[in-house]
N, C-alpha and C positions, 0 to 999 in steps of 0.2 A: 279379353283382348290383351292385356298387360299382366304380368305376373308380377304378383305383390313383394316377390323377397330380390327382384332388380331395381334398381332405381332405375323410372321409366327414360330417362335419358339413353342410357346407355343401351334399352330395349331397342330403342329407336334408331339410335348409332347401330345397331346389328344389324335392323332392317335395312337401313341403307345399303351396308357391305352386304347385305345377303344379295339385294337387287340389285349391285355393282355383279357379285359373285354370279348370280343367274341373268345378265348377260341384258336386265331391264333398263338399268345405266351404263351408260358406256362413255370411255373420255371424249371429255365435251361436252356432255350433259348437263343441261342446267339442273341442279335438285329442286325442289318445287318451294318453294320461298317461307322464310317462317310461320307471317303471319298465316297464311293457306293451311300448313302442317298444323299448326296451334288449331282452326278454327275445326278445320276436318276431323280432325280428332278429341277434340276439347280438352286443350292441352296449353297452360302457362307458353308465351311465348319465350319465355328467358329457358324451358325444359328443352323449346326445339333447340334455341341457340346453342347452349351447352353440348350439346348431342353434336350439331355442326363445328364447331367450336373442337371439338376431339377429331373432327374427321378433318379438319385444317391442320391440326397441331401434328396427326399422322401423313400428312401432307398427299392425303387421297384426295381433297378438295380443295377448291382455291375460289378463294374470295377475290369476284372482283368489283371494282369500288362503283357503285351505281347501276352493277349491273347484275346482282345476286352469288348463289356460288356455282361450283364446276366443277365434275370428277374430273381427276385430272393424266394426263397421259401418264401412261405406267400404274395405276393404281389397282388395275385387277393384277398385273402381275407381282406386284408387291403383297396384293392382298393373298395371290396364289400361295407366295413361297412363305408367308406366314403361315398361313391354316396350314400347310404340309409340315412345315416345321411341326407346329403345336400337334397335330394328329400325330406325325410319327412317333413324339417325344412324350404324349402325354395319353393319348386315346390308346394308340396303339401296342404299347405295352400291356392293357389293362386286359385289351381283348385277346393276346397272345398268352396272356395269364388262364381267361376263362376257356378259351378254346383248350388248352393243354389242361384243366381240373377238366375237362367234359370229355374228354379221352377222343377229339374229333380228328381227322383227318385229312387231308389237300384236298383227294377226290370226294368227300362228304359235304368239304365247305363248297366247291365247285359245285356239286348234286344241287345243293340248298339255294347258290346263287343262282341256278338256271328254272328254278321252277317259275311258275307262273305266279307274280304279282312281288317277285324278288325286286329288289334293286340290283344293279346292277353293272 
């Protein structure tokens, strides 16, 4: 479940944006409360905080006082134009590199994206 070479904070901080990203949180959302996350998962409550704790400091959630946290408006789009930045700047270079050493072509990568069990 946790991969040993991330510090599981920060695993858990990605899960969150993943479920912000795939549309599971939405602004508004309450996130489900430390100690619950700690106990569901057997997990130090100071591990959840920290995790939460980054996602305030990015200001995708917001603490409110008595009443837990909350994704907060704008935070997928923020979160959009991050991942797009970082993919175009750092993924997609790498795969523009491999696709050009594989001698592949538009209508090849097209072919590939269409088959059955592509993403797409």
């Amino acid at each position: 479940m946790w991969n040993e070479n991330t510090p599981i904070y920060r695993q858990l901080k990605e899960r969150v944006i993943g479920m912000m990203l795939d549309g599971l949180l939405k602004p508004g959302d309450a996130l489900p409360s430390v100690r619950q996350v700690a106990a569901d998962y057997q997990l130090n409550p100071i591990t959840v905080s920290k995790a939460y704790q980054e996602l305030v400091d990015e200001t995708l959630v917001e603490k409110r006082r008595g009443l837990g946290m909350y994704v907060t408006e704008g935070a997928v789009d923020k979160l959009l134009a991050s991942e797009r930045e970082r993919f175009l700047s750092e993924e997609w270079p790498a795969m523009v590199e491999r696709i050009r050493r594989l001698g592949l072509n538009l209508e090849q990568l097209l072919q590939g994206a269409q088959k059955p069990g592509a993403a797409v």
